[in-house]
C-alpha positions as CSV (number, residue, x, y, z in Angstrom):
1,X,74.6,163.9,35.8
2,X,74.6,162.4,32.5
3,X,73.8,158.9,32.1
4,X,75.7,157.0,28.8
5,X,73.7,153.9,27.3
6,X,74.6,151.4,24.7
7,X,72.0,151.2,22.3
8,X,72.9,147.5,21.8
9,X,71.0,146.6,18.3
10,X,73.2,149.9,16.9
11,X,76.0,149.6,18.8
12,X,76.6,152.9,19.0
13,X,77.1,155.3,23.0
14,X,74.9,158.3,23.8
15,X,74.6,160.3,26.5
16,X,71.4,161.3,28.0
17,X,70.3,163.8,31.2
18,X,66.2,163.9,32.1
19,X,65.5,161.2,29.0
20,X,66.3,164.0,26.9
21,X,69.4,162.4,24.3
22,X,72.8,165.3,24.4
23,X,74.6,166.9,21.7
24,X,78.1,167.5,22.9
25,X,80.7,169.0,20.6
26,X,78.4,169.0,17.9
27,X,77.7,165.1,18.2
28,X,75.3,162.8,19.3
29,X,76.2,159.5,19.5
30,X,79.8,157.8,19.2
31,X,81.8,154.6,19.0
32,X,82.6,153.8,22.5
33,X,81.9,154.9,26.0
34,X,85.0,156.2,26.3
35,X,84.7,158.5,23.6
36,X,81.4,159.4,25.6
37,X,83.2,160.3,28.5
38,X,85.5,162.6,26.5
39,X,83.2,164.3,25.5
40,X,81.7,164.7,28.6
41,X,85.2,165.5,30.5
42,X,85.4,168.1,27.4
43,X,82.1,170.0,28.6
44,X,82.9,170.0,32.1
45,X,80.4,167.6,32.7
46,X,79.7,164.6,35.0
47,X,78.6,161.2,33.8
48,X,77.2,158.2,36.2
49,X,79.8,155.4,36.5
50,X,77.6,152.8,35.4
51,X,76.7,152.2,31.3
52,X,73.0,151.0,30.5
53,X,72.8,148.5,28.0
54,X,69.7,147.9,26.2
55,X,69.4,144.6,24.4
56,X,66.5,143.8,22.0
């Protein structure tokens, strides 16, 4: 299962499985975590329901 967090001071989504960051579809961060679980859905893979923000 992937795990999508907010990296608040960027404000940008990325998905991460084992603390290693993903590249899906060629990307590896995005706008929202909605576009995160499209890409996700995309690949056929599974993403945990909760998002992790981080906050500086």
């Amino acid at each position: 299962m992937y795990r999508i967090v907010n990296l608040g001071r960027t404000g940008v989504y990325v998905a991460i499985q084992a603390g290693t960051l993903a590249t899906l579809g060629g990307r590896s961060h995005w706008e929202s975590a909605e576009q995160v679980r499209g890409a996700l859905a995309a690949a056929r893979l599974a993403a945990v329901d909760r998002v992790l923000n981080t906050r500086p």
